[in-house]
C-alpha positions as CSV (number, residue, x, y, z in Angstrom):
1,X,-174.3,24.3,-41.5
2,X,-174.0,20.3,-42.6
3,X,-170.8,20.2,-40.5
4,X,-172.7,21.7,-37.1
5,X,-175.3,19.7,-37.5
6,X,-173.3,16.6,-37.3
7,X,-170.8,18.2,-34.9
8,X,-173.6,18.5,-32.3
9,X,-175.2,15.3,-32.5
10,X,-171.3,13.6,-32.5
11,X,-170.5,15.7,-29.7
12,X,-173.2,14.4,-27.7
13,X,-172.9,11.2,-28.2
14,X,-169.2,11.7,-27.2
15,X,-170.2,13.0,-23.9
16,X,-172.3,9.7,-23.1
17,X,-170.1,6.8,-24.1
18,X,-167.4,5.9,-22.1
19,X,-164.4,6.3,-23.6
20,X,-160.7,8.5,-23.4
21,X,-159.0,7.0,-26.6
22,X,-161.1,8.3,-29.3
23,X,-159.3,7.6,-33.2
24,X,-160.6,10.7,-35.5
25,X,-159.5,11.6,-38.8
26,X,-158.2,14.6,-40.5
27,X,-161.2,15.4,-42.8
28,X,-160.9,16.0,-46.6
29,X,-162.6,18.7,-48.4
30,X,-166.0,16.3,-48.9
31,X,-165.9,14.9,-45.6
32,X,-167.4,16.6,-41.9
33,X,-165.1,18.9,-40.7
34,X,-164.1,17.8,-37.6
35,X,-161.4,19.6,-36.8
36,X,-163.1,21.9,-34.2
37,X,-164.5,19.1,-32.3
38,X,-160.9,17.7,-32.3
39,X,-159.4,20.5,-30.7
40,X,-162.8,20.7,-28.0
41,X,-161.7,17.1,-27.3
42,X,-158.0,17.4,-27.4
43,X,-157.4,18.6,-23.2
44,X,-159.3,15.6,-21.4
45,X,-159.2,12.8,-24.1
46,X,-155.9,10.8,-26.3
47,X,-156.7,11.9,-29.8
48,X,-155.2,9.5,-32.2
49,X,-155.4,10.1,-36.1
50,X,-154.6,7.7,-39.0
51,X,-150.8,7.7,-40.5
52,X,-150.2,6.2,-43.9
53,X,-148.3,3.4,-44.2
54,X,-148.4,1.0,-47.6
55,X,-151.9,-0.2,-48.5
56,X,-153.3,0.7,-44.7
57,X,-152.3,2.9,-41.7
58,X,-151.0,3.2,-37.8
59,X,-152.4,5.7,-35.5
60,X,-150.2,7.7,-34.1
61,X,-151.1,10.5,-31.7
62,X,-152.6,14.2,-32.5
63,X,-150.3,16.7,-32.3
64,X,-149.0,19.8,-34.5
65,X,-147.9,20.3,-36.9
66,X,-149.6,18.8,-39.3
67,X,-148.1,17.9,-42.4
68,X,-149.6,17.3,-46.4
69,X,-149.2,14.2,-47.2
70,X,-150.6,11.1,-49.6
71,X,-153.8,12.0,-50.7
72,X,-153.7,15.5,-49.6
73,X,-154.3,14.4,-45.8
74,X,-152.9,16.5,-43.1
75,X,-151.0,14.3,-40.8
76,X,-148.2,14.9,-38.0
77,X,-145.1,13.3,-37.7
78,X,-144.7,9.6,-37.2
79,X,-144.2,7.8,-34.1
80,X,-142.9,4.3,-32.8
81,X,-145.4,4.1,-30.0
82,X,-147.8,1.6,-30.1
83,X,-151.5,2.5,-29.3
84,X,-153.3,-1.5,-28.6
85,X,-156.3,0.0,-27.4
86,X,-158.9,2.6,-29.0
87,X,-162.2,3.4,-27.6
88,X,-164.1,5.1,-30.0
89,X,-163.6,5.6,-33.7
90,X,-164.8,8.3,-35.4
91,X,-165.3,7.2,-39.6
92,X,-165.9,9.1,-42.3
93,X,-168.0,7.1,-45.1
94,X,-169.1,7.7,-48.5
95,X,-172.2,5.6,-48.2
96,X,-173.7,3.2,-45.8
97,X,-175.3,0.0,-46.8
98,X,-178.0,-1.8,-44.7
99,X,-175.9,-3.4,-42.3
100,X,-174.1,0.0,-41.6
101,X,-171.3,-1.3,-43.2
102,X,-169.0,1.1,-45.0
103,X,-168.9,2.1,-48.1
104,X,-166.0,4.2,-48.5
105,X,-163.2,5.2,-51.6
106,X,-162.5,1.4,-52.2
107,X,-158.5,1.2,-51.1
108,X,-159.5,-0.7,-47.9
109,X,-157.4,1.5,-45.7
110,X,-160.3,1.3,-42.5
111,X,-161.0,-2.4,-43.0
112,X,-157.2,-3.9,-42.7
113,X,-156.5,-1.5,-40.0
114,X,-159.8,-2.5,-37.5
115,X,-159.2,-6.1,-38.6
116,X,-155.9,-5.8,-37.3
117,X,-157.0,-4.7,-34.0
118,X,-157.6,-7.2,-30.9
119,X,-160.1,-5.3,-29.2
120,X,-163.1,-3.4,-31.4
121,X,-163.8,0.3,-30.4
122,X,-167.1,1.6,-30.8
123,X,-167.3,3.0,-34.3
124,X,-169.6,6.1,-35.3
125,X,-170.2,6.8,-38.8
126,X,-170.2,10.4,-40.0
127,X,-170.9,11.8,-43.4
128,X,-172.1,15.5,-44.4
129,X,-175.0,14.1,-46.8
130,X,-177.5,10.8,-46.2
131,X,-176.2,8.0,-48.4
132,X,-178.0,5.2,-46.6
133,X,-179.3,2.1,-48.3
134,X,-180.8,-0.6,-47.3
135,X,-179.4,-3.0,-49.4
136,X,-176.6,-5.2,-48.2
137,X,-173.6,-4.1,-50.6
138,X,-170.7,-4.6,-48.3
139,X,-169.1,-7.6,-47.4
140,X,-168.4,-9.0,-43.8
141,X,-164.7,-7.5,-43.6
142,X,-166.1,-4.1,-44.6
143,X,-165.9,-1.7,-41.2
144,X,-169.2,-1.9,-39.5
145,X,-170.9,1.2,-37.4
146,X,-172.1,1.4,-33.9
147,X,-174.0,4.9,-35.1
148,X,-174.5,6.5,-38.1
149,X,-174.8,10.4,-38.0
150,X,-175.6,13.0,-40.7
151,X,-176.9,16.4,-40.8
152,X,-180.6,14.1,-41.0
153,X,-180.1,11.1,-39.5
154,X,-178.9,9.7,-36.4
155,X,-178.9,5.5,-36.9
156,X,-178.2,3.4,-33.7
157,X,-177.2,-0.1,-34.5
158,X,-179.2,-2.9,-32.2
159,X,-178.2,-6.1,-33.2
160,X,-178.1,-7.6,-36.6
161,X,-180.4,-5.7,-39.2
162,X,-182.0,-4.1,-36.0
163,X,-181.8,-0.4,-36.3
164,X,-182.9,2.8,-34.8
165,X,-183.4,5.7,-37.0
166,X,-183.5,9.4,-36.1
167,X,-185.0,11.6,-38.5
168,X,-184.9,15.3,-37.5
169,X,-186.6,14.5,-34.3
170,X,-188.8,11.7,-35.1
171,X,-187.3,8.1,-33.9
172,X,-188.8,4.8,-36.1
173,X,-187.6,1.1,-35.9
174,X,-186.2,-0.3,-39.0
């Protein structure tokens, strides 16, 4: 029910930003399922996924089989090609500090791997609980979100500490 919830909200926000090159991730037992929404995706939009490599990862294109590798994560086979541009980037976080910067299992994977990129995709936040603060615990190389959605919350990021917040309907300024 968690999962849907965010599911629906991600998917519509999918529908209205521009954007064919979407990165997603293949979720682990805590984090949104997304694999249904990848598959939805998978005919009219390049699906990239994270491959492990060292202390951060490549994307390499969606495709099956999957295979189980560090961490438990399902992931297909390597590939050589090169992706320089990604669109949107679909997260999964632990926690969200009041900057919508990520809090996430501390190995740094997602921040070396968006600092290494030229050109900054849109980045949505997903997580199956609210785990929003508004303190400022991250620090400036920690990924930051374009939107935040839960099964609760939908946040849009305006601007520096300028937010829109969704709750079940209700919209407030923060």
């Amino acid at each position: 029910h968690q999962d849907q919830a965010v599911l629906k909200q991600l998917f519509t926000l999918l529908k209205g930003v521009k954007g064919k090159t979407i990165l997603c991730y293949m979720p682990l037992l805590h984090e949104v399922n997304i694999t249904k929404l990848i598959h939805k995706l998978r005919p009219h939009n390049r699906l990239l996924v994270p491959f492990m490599e060292g202390v951060s990862f490549k994307v390499v294109k969606f495709r099956l089989p999957l295979y189980k590798k560090k961490f438990s994560i399902l992931e297909p086979n390597n590939s050589q090609r090169v992706f320089s541009k990604i669109d949107i980037a679909i997260v999964p976080v632990i926690g969200v500090d009041g900057a919508l910067r990520r809090i996430g299992h501390g190995k740094g994977m997602y921040d070396r791997f968006f600092s290494s990129l030229k050109c900054h995709p849109i980045v949505i936040f997903v997580q199956r609980n609210d785990c929003f603060t508004t303190q400022h615990l991250g620090e400036s190389h920690d990924v930051q979100a374009d939107f935040y959605i839960t099964p609760n919350q939908f946040i849009i990021r305006r601007g520096i500490n300028d937010f829109r917040i969704f709750n079940r309907g209700r919209c407030s300024a923060f």
